[in-house]
C-alpha positions in Angstrom: -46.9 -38.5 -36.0 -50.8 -40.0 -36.1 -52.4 -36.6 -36.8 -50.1 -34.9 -39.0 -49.8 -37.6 -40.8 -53.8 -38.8 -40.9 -54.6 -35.3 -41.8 -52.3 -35.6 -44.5 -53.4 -38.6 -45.8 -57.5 -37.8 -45.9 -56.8 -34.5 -47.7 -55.2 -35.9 -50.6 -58.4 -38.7 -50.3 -60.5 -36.1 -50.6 -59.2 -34.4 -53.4 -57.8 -37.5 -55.5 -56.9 -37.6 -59.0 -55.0 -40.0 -61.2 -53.8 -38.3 -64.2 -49.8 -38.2 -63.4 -47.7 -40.9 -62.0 -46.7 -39.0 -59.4 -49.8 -38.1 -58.6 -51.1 -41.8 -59.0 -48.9 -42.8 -56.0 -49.9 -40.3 -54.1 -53.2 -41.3 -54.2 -52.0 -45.0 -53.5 -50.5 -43.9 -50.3 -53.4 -41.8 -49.1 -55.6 -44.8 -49.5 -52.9 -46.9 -47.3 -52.6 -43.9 -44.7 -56.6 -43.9 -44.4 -57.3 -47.6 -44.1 -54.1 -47.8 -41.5 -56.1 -44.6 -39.9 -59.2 -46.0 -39.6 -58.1 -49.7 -38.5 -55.5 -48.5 -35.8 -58.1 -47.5 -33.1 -59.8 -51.3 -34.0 -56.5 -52.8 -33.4 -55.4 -51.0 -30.3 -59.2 -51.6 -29.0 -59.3 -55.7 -29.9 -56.0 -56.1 -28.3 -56.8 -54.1 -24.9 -59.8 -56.5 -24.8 -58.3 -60.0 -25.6 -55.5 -58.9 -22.9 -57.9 -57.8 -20.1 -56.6 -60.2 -17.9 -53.1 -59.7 -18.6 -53.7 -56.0 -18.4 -55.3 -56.3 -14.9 -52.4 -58.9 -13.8 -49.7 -56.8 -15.0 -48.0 -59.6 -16.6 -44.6 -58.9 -17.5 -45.1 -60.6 -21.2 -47.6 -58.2 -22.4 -45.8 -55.1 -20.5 -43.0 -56.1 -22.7 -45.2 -56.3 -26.1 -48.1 -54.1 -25.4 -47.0 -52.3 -22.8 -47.4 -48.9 -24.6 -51.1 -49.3 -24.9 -51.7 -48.5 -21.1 -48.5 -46.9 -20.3 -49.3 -44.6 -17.2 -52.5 -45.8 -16.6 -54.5 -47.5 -14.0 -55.5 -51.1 -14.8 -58.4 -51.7 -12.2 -60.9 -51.7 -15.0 -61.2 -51.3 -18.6 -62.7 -47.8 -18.5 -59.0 -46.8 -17.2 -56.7 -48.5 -19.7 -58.6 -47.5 -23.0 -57.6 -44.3 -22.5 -54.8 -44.0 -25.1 -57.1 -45.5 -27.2 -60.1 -43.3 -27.0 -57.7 -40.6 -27.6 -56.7 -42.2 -31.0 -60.2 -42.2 -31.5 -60.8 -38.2 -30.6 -57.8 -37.4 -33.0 -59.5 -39.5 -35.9 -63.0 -37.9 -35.6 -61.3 -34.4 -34.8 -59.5 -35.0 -38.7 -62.4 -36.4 -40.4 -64.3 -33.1 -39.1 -62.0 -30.6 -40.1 -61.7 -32.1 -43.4 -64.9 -33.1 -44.6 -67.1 -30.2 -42.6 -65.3 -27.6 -43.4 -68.0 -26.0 -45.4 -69.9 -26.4 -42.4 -68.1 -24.7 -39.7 -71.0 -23.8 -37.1 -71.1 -27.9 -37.1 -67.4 -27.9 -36.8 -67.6 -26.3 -33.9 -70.8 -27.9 -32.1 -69.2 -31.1 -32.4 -65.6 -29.8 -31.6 -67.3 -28.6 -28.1 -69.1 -31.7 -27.7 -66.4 -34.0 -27.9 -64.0 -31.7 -25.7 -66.6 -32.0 -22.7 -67.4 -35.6 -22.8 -63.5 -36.0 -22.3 -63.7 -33.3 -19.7 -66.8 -35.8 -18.2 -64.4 -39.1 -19.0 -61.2 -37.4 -16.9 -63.0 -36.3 -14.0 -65.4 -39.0 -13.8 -62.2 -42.2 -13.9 -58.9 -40.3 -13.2 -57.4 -42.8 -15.6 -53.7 -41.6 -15.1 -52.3 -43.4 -12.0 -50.5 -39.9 -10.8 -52.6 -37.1 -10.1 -50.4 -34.8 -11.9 -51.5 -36.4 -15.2 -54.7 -36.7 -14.7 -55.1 -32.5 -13.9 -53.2 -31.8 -17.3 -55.0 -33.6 -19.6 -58.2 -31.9 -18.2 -56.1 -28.6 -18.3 -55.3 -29.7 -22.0 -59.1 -30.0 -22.5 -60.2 -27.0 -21.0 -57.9 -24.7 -22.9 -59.0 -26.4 -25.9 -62.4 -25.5 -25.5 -61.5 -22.1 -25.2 -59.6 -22.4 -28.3 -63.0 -23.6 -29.9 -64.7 -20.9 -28.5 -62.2 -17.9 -29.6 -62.2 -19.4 -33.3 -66.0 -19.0 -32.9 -65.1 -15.2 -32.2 -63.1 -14.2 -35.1 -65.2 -16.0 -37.5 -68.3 -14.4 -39.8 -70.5 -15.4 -37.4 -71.6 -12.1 -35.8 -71.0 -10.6 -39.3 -74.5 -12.2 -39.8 -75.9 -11.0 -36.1 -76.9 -7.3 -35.8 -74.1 -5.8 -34.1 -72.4 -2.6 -34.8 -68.9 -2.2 -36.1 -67.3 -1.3 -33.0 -68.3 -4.4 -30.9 -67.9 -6.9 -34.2 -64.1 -5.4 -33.6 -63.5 -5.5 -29.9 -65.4 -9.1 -30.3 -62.5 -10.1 -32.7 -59.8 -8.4 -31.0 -60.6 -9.9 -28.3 -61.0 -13.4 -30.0 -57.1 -13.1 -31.1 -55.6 -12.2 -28.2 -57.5 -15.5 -26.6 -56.6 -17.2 -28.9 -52.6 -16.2 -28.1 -52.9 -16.1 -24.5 -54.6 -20.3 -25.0 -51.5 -21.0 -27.3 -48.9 -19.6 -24.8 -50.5 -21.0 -21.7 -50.8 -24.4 -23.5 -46.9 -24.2 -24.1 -45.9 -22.9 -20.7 -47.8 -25.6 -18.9 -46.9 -28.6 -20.8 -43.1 -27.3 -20.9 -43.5 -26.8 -17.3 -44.9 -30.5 -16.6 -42.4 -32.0 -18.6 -39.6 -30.1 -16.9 -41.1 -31.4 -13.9 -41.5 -35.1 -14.4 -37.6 -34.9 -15.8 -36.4 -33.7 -12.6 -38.0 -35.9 -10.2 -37.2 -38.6 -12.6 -33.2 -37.6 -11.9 -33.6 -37.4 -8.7 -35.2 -40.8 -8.1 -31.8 -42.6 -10.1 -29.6 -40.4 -7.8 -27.0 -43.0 -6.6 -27.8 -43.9 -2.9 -24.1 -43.3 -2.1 -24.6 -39.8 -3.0 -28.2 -39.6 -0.7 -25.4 -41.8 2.2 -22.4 -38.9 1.7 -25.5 -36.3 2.1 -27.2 -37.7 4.9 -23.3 -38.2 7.2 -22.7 -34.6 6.1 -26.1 -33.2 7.7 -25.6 -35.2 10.7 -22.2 -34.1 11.0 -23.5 -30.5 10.9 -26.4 -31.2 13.6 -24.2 -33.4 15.8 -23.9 -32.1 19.6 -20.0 -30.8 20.5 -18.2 -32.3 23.4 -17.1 -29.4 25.5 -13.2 -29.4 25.8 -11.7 -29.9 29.6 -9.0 -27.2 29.9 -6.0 -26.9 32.1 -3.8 -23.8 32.3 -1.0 -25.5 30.4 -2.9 -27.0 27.3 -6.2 -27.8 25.9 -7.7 -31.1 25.1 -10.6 -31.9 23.3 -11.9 -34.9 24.3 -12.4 -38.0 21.5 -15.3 -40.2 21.6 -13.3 -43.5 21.4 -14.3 -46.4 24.1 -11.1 -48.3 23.5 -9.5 -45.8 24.9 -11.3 -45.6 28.4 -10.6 -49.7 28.7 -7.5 -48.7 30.6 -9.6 -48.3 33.5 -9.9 -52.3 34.1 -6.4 -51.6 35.2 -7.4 -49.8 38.3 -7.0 -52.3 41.3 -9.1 -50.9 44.0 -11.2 -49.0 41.8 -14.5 -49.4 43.9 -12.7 -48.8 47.2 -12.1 -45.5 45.6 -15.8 -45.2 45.0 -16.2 -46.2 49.1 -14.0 -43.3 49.6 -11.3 -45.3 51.7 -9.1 -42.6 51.9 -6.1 -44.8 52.3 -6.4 -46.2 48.5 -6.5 -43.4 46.5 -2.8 -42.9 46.0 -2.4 -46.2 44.8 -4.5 -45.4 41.7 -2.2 -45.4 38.6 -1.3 -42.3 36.8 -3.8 -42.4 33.6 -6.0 -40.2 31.7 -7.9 -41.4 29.3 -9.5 -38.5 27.4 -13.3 -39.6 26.8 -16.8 -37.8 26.9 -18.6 -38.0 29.6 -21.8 -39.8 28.5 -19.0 -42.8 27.3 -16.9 -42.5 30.5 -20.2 -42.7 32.7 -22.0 -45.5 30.7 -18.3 -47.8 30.9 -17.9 -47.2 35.1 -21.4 -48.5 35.4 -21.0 -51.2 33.4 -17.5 -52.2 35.0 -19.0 -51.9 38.7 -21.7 -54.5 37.7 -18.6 -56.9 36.2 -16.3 -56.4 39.2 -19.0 -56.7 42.1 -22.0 -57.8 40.6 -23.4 -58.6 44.1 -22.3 -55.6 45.7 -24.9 -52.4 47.1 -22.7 -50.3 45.1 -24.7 -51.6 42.3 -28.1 -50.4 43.2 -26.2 -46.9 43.4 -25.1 -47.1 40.3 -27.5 -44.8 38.5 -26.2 -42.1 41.1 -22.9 -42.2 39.6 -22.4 -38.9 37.8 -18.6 -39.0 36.2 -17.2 -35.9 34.0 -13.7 -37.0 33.3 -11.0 -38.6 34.6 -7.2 -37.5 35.3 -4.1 -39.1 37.2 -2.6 -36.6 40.0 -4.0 -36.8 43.6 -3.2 -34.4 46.2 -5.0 -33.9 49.4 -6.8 -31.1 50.3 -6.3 -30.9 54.8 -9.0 -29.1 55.8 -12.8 -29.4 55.3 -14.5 -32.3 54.0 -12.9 -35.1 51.8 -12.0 -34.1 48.8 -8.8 -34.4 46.2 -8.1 -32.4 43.9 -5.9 -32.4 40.4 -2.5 -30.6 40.6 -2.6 -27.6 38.3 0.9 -28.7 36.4 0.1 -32.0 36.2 -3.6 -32.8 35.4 -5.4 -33.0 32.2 -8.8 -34.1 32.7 -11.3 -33.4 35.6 -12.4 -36.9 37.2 -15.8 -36.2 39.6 -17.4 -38.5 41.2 -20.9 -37.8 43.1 -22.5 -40.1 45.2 -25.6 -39.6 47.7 -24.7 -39.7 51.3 -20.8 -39.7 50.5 -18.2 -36.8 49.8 -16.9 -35.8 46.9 -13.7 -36.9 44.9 -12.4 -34.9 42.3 -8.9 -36.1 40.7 
């Protein structure tokens, strides 16, 4: 609202009159628009000063009051947050130009160009913006307006004066327009684009963190490694990953003996099958050998324990080595136990 309406008020300065009462308080309110114009960069200027410290110590009372003044901007130094209001600045010398040179427009134009590269200088030099992103459209912004300048320069009577044949004077101006399109639709595209932009990351930073909680379970429930199931060939179980369930072993008397492979003991292991995974079954033996016989050498074996499941029927096999087996009709889960130096159980 500054420029439209600061433009507004210096053209109907320049061309006052005071016959009419209408136009009498026209004229009264384009005196108040141009002092208001010409005091506001002053203003915004004395206050940045008196609040250097403030600025620089980000204290919450002056975010709160003048917080728009430096809104976006680094505060390490004052060449940083007077950036809004150097722009206030460029916008009131940019109107004052088009108004009252106008009859000059070659010094329109120097000046125009001038001004457009010492902000180009400004923006690369101190990167005011604290993100990056702002920073590289404003000089974007700058750059296309210079190219704006220059395509005005194009289409104006300026080669009329130059001696250059018809044909080129067109394809000079022809070309001039279609800059001068091409500088207005990029300018829109870009600036629609960076606004769509900041929106969305905006959005995405107030997403909920219950919503970024029910995300992250659901990923990890997609890249979680399956259990394979132990089947039998009357049913399948899949095995559940619950360790309450695989405390039923603390009811196993001469659980260790069975470990010994005292051949005599093993039927008097009671008929359970707790269905567990292995890496749960494995880390819960271990940890019960070291509570039942904490001073026993089974203990420094216990990293050679390798269990896969466990299930309740026993049955001798008579010939070869020692080992049991599950019956078919009976078992659910495969138990085996491997140790070094000792035969192998399988119930």
């Amino acid at each position: 609202m500054f420029l439209p309406v600061s433009i507004g008020g210096l053209i109907n300065l320049y061309s006052l009159k005071g016959k009419q009462n209408g136009e009498q308080v026209a004229s009264f309110m384009a005196i108040v628009i141009v002092i208001a114009f010409m005091l506001t960069p002053l203003v915004f200027t004395f206050t940045i000063i008196r609040n250097k410290e403030a600025i620089q110590s980000e204290d919450e009372q002056y975010v709160s009051r003048f917080g728009t003044l430096t809104h976006k901007l680094k505060t390490k130094a004052i060449s940083h947050y007077l950036y809004h209001t150097l722009t206030v600045q460029k916008w009131q010398l940019t109107v004052i130009i088009l108004i009252y040179l106008r009859n000059v427009p070659s010094l329109q134009a120097i000046i125009l160009l001038f001004q457009s590269m010492m902000m180009q200088i400004y923006l690369l030099r101190y990167k005011p913006f604290v993100e990056p992103r702002d920073n590289i459209l404003e000089l974007i912004n700058e750059f296309l307006y210079c190219i704006y300048i220059y395509s005005y320069i194009m289409i104006s009577d300026y080669f009329d004066l130059q001696n250059i044949n018809s044909g080129s004077l067109l394809l000079c101006r022809s070309l001039g327009g279609w800059t001068l399109i091409g500088v207005i639709g990029a300018s829109l595209v870009i600036n629609i684009g960076f606004m769509i932009w900041n929106g969305v990351k905006e959005v995405k930073s107030k997403i909920p963190n219950k919503f970024l909680r029910v995300k992250r379970s659901f990923m990890n429930m997609l890249t979680k490694k399956r259990v394979p199931k132990y089947e039998t060939n009357e049913q399948r179980i899949e095995p559940k990953t619950n360790l309450q369930v695989v405390t039923q072993v603390k009811n196993i008397p001469n659980f260790i003996k069975i470990l010994e492979l005292e051949e005599e003991k093993v039927h008097d292991l009671p008929t359970i099958a707790p269905r567990t995974s292995l890496i749960e079954t494995n880390c819960y033996l271990q940890s019960t050998l070291q509570q039942i016989n904490p001073n026993d050498g089974m203990q420094r074996r216990i990293p050679q324990l390798n269990v896969i499941g466990l299930g309740p029927c026993i049955e001798e096999r008579p010939k070869g080595r020692k080992r049991f087996r599950s019956d078919v009709n009976m078992g659910q889960d495969g138990l085996f136990i491997r140790k070094r130096g000792a035969a192998e159980i399988e119930f």
